[in-house]
C-alpha positions as CSV (number, residue, x, y, z in Angstrom):
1,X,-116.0,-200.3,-97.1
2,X,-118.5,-198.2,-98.8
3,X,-117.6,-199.3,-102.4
4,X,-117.8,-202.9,-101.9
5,X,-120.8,-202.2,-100.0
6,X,-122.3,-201.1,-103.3
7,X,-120.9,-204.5,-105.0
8,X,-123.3,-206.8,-101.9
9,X,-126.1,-204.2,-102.7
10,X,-125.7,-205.7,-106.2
11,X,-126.6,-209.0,-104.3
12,X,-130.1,-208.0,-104.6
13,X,-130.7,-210.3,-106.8
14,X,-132.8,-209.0,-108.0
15,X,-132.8,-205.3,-110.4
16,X,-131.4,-202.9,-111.9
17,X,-129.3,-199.9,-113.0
18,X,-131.5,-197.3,-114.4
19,X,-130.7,-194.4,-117.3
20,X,-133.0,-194.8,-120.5
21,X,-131.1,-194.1,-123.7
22,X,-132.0,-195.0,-126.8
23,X,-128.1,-195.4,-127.7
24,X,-128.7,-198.7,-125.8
25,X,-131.7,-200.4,-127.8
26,X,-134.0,-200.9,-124.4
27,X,-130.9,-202.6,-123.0
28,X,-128.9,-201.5,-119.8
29,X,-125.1,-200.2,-120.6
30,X,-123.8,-203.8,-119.8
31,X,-126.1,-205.7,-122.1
32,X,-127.7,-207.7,-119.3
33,X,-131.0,-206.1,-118.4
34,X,-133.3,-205.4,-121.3
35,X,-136.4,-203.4,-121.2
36,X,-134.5,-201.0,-119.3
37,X,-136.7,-197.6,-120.0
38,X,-139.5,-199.5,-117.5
39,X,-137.1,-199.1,-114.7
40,X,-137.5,-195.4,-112.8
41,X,-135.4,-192.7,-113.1
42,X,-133.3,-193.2,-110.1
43,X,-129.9,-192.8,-111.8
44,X,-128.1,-189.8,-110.8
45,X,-130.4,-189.1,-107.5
46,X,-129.2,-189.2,-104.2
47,X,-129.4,-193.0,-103.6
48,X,-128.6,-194.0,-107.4
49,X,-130.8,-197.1,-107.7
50,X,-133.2,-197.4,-110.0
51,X,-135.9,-199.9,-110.0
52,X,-139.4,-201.5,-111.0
53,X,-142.2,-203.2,-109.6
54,X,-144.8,-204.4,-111.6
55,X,-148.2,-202.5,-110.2
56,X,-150.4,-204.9,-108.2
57,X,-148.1,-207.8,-108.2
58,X,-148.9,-210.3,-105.5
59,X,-145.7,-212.2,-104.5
60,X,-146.8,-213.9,-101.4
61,X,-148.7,-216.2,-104.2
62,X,-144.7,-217.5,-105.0
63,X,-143.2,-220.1,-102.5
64,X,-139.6,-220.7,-104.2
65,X,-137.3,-219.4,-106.4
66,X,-134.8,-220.6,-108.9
67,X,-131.6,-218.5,-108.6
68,X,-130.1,-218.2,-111.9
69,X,-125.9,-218.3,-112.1
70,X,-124.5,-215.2,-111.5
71,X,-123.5,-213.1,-114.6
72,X,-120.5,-210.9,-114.7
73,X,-119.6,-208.2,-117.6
74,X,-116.4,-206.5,-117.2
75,X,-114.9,-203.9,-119.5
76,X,-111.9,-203.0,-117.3
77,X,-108.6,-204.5,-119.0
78,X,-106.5,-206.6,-116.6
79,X,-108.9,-208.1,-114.4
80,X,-108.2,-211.7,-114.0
81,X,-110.9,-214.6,-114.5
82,X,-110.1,-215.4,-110.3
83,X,-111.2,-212.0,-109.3
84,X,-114.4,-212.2,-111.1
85,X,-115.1,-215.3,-110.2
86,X,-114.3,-214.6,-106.6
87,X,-116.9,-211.8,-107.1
88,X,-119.5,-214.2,-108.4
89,X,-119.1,-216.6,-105.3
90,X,-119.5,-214.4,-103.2
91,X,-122.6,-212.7,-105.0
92,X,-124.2,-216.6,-105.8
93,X,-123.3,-217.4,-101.6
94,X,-124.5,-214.0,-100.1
95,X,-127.9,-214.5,-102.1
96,X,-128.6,-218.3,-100.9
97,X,-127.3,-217.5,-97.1
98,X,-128.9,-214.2,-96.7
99,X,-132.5,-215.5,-98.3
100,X,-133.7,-215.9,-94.5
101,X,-136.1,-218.7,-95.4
102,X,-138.5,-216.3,-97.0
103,X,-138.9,-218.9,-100.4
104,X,-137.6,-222.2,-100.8
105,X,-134.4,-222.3,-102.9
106,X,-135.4,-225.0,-105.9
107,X,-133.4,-225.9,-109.3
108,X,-136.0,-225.7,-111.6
109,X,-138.9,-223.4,-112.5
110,X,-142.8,-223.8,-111.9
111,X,-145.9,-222.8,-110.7
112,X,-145.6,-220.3,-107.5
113,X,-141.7,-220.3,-108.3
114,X,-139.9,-216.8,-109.1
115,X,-136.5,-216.9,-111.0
116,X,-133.5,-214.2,-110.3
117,X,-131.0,-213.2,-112.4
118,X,-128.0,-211.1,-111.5
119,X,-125.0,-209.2,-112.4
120,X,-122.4,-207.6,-111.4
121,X,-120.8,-205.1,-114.4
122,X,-118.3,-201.6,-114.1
123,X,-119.9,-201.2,-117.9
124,X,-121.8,-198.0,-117.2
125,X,-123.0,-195.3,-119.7
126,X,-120.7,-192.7,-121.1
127,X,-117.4,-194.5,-119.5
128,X,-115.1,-195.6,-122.4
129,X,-113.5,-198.9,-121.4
130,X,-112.0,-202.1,-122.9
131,X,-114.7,-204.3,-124.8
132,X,-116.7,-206.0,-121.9
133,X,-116.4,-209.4,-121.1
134,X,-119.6,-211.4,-119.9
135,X,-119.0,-214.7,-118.4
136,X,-121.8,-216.9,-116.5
137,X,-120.4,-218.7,-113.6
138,X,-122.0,-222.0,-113.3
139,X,-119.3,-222.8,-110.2
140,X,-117.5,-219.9,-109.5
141,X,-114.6,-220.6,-106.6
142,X,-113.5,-218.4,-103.4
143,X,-110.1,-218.6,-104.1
144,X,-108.5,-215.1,-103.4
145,X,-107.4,-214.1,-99.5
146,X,-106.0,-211.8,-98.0
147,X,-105.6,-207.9,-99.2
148,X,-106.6,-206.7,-102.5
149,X,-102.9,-205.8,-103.4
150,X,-103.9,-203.7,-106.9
151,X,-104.2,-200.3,-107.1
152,X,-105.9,-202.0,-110.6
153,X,-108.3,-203.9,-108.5
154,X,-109.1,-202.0,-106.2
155,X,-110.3,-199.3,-108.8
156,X,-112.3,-202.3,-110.4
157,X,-114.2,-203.1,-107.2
158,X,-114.7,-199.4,-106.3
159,X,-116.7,-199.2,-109.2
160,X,-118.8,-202.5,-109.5
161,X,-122.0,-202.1,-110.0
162,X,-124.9,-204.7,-109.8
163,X,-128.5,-205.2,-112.1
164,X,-130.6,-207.6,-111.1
165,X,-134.5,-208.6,-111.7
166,X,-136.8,-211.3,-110.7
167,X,-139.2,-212.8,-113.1
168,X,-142.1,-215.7,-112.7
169,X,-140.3,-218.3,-113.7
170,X,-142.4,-219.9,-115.8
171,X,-143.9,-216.9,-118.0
172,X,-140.5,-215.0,-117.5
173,X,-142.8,-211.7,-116.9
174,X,-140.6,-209.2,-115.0
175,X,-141.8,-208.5,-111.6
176,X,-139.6,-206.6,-110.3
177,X,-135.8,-205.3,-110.9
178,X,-133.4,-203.4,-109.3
179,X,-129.9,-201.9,-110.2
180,X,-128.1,-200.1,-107.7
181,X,-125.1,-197.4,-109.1
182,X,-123.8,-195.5,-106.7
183,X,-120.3,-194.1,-108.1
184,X,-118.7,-191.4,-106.4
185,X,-120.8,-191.9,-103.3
186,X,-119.5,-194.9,-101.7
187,X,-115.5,-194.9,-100.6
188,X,-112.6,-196.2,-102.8
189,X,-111.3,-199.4,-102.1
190,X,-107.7,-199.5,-101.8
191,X,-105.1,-202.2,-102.5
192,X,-105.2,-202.6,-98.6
193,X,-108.6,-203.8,-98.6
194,X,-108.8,-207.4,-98.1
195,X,-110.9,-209.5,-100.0
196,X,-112.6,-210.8,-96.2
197,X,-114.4,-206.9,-96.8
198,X,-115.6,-208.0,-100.1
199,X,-117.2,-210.9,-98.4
200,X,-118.7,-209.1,-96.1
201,X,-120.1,-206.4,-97.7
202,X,-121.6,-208.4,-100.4
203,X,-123.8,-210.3,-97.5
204,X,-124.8,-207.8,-96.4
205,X,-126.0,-206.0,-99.9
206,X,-127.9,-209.9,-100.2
207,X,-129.2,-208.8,-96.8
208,X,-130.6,-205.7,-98.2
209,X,-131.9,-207.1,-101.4
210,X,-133.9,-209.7,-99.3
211,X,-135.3,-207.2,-97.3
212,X,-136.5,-205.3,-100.3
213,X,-138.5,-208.8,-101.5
214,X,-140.1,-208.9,-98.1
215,X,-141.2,-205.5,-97.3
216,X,-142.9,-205.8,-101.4
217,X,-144.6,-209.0,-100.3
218,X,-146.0,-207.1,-96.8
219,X,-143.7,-209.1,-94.1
């Protein structure tokens, strides 16, 4: 499931999509990431992803990390508050399970901490949609089984995109970000999909995103 895929690769939790334009005010499409000219030009390449790392960072000198609850922003009309919060749980589980120990998860910032916000959004620049809805799930629920069943939905989730970035939690200076937006590349979704593939694919795109943290610390 190459589209989903791209939604778990949105579990990096941590960076973000990447095309400077002014039109946004420094802001990513979605309104989530700011200070989104810093980010490299990796939009429209072969991978997509665009992303940051702040030059000489040392993050082996950070020991935990405070995830943040996972942001959605959704312009496309019809999608129902279960299917992004499905999408949220699976993003908020995928990024706790697939950690691997490399921090210790904590609930509240401080020294040697790092803090990671997230989103997953199909707002992207130059698509004319409805007007996007941002929610913050502080509990989402896993309460959708079985297949997709919507040609609707399964358009939705073969466009999701994710931004993410990881700050030091206590002087909220970016470290590093990532967004990941790969349309056209990865395959449709279809209403025969099941929702098990979503699952799946989004630990895996955690899986990913943690492997990116560890290769920048030198593991």
């Amino acid at each position: 499931m190459k589209s989903i895929h791209r939604i778990g690769v949105i579990a990096l939790a941590g960076v973000v999509l990447a095309v400077s334009s002014c039109s946004t005010g420094g802001h990513s499409p979605s309104g989530f990431l700011g200070n989104y000219q810093q980010l490299n030009a990796g939009y429209g390449t072969t991978d997509a992803v665009a992303t940051f790392l702040k030059p000489g960072v040392d993050l082996k000198a950070y020991h935990s990390v405070v995830i943040d609850p996972v942001t959605t922003v959704i312009g496309t009309p019809g999608i129902s508050p279960e299917v992004s919060s499905q999408l949220a749980a699976y993003l908020g589980e995928s990024l706790r399970s697939q950690s691997g120990g490399l921090l210790n998860i904590v609930g509240s910032p401080g020294p040697g901490t790092l803090r990671i916000r997230a989103a997953l959004t199909d707002v992207i620049e130059g698509q004319q949609l409805g007007k996007p809805v941002t929610t913050v799930h502080t509990n989402p629920q896993v309460t959708l089984t079985g297949k997709l069943g919507s040609a609707e939905v399964a358009a939705f989730i073969s466009n999701v995109s994710f931004e993410g970035e990881i700050l030091d939690s206590v002087s909220g200076e970016r470290l590093c970000a990532l967004c990941d937006h790969r349309m056209g590349v990865k395959r449709a979704a279809t209403e025969a999909t099941s929702w098990a593939a979503v699952r799946s694919a989004a630990n895996q795109g955690a899986l990913r995103l943690w492997k990116r943290f560890s290769d920048a610390r030198g593991e």
